[in-house]
C-alpha positions in Angstrom: 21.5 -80.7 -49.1 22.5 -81.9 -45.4 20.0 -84.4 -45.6 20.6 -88.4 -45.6 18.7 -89.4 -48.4 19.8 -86.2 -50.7 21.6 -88.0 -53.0 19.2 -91.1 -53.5 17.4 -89.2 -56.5 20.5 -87.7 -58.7 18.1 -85.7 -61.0 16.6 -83.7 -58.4 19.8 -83.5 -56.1 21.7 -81.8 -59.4 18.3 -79.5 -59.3 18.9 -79.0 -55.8 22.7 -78.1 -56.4 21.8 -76.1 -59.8 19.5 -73.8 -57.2 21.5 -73.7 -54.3 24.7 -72.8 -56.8 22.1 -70.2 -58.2 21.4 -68.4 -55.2 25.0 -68.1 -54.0 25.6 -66.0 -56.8 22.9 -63.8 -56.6 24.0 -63.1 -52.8 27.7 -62.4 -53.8 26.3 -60.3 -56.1 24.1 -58.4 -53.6 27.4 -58.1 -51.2 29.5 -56.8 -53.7 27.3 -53.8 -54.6 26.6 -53.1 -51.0 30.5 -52.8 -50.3 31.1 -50.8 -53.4 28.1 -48.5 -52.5 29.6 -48.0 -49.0 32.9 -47.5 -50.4 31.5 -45.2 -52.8 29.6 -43.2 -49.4 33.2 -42.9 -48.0 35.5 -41.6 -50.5 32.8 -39.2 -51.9 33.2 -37.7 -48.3 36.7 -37.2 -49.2 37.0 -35.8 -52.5 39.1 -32.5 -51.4 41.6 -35.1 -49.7 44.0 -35.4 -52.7 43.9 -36.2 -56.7 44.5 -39.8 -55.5 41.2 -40.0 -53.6 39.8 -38.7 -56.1 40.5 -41.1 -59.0 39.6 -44.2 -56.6 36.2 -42.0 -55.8 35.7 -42.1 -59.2 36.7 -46.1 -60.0 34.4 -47.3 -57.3 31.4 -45.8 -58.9 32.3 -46.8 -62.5 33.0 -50.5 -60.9 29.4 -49.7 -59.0 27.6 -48.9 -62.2 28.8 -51.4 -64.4 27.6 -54.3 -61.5 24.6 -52.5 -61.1 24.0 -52.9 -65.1 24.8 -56.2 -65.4 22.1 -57.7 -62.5 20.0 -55.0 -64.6 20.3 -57.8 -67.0 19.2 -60.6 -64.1 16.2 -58.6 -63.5 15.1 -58.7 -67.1 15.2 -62.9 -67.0 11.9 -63.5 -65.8 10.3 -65.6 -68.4 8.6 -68.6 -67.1 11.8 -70.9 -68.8 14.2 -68.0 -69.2 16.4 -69.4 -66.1 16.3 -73.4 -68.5 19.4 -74.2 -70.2 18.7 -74.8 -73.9 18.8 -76.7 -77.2 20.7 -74.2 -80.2 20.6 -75.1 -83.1 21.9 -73.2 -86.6 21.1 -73.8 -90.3 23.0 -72.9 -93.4 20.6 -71.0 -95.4 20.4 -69.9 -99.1 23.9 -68.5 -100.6 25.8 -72.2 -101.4 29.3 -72.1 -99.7 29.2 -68.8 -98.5 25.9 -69.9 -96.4 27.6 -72.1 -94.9 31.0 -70.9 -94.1 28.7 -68.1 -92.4 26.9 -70.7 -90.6 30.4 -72.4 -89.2 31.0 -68.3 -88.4 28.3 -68.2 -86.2 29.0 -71.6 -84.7 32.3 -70.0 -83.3 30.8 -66.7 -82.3 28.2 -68.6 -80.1 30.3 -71.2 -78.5 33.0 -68.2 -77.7 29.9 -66.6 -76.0 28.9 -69.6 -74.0 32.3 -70.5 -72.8 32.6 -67.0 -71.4 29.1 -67.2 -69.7 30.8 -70.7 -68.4 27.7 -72.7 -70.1 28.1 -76.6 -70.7 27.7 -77.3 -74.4 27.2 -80.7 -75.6 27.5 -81.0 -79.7 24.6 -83.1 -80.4 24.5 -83.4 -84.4 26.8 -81.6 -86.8 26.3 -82.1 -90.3 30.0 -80.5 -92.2 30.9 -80.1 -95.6 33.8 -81.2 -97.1 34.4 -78.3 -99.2 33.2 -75.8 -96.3 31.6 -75.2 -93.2 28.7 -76.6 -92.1 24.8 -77.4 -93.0 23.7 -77.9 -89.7 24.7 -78.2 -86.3 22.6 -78.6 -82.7 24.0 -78.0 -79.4 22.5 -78.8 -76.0 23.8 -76.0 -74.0 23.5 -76.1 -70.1 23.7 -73.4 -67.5 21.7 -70.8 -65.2 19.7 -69.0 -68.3 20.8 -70.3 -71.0 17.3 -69.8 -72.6 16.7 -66.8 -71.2 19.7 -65.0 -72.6 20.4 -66.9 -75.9 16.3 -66.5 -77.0 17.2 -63.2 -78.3 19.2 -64.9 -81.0 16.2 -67.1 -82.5 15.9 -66.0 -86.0 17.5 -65.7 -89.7 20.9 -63.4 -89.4 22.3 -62.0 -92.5 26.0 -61.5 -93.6 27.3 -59.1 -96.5 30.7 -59.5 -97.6 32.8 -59.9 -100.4 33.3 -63.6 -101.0 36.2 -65.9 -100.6 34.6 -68.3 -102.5 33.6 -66.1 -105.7 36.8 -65.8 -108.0 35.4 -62.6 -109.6 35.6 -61.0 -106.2 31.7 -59.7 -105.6 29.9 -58.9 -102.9 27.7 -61.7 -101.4 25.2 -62.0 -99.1 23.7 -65.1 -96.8 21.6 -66.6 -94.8 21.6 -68.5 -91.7 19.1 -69.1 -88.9 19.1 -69.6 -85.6 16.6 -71.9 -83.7 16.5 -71.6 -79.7 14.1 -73.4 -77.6 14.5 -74.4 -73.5 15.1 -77.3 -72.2 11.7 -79.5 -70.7 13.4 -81.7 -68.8 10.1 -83.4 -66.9 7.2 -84.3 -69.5 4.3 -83.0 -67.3 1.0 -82.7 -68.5 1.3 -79.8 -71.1 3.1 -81.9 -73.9 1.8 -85.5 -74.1 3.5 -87.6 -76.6 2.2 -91.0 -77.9 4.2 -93.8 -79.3 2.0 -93.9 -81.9 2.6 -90.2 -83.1 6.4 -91.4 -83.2 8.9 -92.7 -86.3 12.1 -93.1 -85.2 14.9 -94.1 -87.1 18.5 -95.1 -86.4 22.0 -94.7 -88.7 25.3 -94.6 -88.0 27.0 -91.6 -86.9 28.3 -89.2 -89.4 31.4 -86.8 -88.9 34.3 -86.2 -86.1 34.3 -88.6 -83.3 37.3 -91.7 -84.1 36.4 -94.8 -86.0 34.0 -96.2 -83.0 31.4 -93.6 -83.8 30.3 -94.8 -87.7 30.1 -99.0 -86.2 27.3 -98.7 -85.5 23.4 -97.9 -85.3 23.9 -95.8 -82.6 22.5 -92.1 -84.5 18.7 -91.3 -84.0 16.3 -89.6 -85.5 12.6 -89.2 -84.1 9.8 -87.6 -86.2 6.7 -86.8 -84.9 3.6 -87.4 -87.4 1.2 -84.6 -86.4 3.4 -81.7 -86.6 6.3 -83.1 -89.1 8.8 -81.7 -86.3 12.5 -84.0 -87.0 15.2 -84.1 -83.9 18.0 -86.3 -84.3 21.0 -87.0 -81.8 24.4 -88.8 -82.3 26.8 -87.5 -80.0 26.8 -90.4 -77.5 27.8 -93.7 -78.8 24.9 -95.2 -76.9 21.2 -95.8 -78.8 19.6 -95.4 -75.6 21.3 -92.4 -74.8 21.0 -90.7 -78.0 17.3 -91.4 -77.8 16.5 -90.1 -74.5 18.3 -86.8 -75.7 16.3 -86.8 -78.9 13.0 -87.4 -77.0 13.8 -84.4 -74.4 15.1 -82.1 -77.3 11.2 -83.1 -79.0 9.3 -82.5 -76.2 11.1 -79.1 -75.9 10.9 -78.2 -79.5 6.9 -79.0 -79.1 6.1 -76.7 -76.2 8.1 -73.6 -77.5 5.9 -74.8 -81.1 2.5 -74.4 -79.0 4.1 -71.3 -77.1 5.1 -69.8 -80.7 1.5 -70.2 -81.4 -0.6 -68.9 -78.6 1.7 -65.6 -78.9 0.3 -65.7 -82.7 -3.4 -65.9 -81.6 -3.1 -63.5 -79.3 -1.6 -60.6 -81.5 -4.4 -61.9 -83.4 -7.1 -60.6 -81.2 -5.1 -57.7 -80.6 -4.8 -56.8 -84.0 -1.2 -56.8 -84.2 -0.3 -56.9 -88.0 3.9 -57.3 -87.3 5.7 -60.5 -88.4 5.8 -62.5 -85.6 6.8 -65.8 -87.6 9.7 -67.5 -87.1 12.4 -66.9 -89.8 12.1 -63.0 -90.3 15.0 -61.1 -90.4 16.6 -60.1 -87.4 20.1 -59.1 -88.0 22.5 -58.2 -90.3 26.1 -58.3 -90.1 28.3 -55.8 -92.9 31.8 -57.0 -93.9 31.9 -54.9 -96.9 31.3 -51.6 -98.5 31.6 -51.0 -94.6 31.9 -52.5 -91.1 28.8 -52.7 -89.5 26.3 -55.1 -86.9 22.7 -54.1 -86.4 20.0 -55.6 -84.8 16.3 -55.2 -87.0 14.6 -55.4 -83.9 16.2 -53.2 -81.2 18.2 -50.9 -83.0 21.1 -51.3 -81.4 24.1 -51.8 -83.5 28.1 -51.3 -83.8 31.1 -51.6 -85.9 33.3 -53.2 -84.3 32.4 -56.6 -86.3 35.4 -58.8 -85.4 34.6 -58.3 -81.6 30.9 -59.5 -82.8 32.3 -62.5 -84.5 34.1 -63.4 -81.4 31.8 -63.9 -79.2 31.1 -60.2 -77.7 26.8 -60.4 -78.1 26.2 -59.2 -74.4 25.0 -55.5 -75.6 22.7 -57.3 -78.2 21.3 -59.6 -75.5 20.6 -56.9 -72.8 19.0 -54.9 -75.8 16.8 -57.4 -77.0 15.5 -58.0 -73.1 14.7 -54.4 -72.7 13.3 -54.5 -75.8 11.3 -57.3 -75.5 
């Protein structure tokens, strides 16, 4: 970073600084247990000094366990783009109004989640309804493992509840999936796109954003032929822009595509009859005849729902890792 020329390439100096930002962490992080294990070596030399000792004896090592649990979680974040940030991306599902007030729902949970984990979010397309919540919505969301943490949320999640939007007052359930996929931010030679294999479409932005945004052309929407796979971008008011993020969030979308695959081929050969596809099931969340959130996959589960819905997925995330 001392270097002359470090800023003449602002891509891979933000790399450079992403890294360097990265590592700083992890050696506070290292500090800070070796000062609370010392400290923990001294006052357990002490214990029959007083009650008082005894209570900070006793803090240390809760304060030392709970650090040492969460770089536990580091540890588990060694996919090859765990450490990516990430394009999210939720979808209204079957159940009318209910589906997608449930998918606004999870909008909130998630972006509560990120802002604690400090990751940048950028609101790339948001389809709303006027009667309620939303249809669709894709966020690029930017920070040291991003992917690697928010991964474990890829799939459909479920909510039971008594709905506000059924005048007889009955018990509903919906659907709404989650799509997660990192972050390719240099083509290279595994994904190789061709203009030719490209439609791409441009319309004026829909939704929030002042009178500027629906002026013009500026939305756009690339499909690629071979694989029917649709991206679409309109946050910036810029076509270029727009288009560059759409083009990153496809190349992105196709490698975790060929990576979904080659995990299928492989349980494939090793007989593995579990459904792998994308889509299945993966969690439920109970509003009504009781209060509970479980996780198909893991196991894990609790009641406190309303701490769920706010944001509070960490012990569903470390699960999942272990799990997986």
């Amino acid at each position: 970073m001392m270097e002359e020329d470090f800023w003449s390439v602002p891509e891979e100096s933000a790399k450079v600084q992403r890294e360097h930002k990265s590592l700083e962490k992890q050696l506070q992080e290292i500090k800070d247990v070796d000062e609370l294990f010392e400290l923990c070596e001294l006052t357990s030399e002490m214990l029959d000094l007083g009650e008082e000792l005894n209570r900070e004896s006793k803090q240390y090592i809760e304060d030392l366990t709970s650090k040492l649990q969460e770089m536990e979680v580091d540890t588990l974040l060694s996919g090859e783009y765990d450490r990516n940030s990430c394009v999210f991306s939720i979808q209204a599902g079957t159940g009318g109004l209910d589906a997608q007030d449930w998918a606004e729902m999870l909008l909130r949970m998630y972006r509560r989640y990120m802002s604690d984990q400090d990751f940048g979010v950028k609101v790339i397309s948001l389809l709303d309804d006027e009667a309620a919540g939303i249809k669709h919505a894709t966020l690029l969301v930017e920070g040291d493992y991003a992917y690697g943490k928010l991964k474990s949320e890829d799939g459909v999640h479920r909510l039971v509840r008594i709905s506000p939007y059924n005048s007889s007052g009955k018990r509903q359930t919906s659907f709404a999936s989650v799509e997660v996929y990192p972050e390719i931010e240099d083509e290279g030679e595994e994904i190789q796109i061709s203009d030719d294999e490209l439609k791409i479409d441009t319309y004026r932005s829909g939704g929030a954003g002042g009178q500027h945004v629906n002026t013009t052309d500026s939305a756009v929407r690339i499909t690629h032929l071979p694989t029917g796979i649709v991206v679409q971008c309109q946050n910036e008011r810029s076509q270029i822009s727009n288009r560059e993020t759409a083009m990153r969030m496809l190349r992105s979308k196709l490698l975790e595509k060929k990576r979904r695959e080659d995990k299928e081929k492989l349980n494939e050969l090793k007989g593995d009859s579990k459904d792998i596809a994308w889509g299945s099931q993966i969690r439920s969340y109970v509003l009504h005849p009781y209060s509970l959130v479980k996780d198909h996959r893991t196991g894990e589960e609790t009641g406190n729902v309303s701490a769920v819905l706010d944001g509070e997925i960490e012990a569903f995330i470390k699960a999942y890792l272990q799990w997986n």
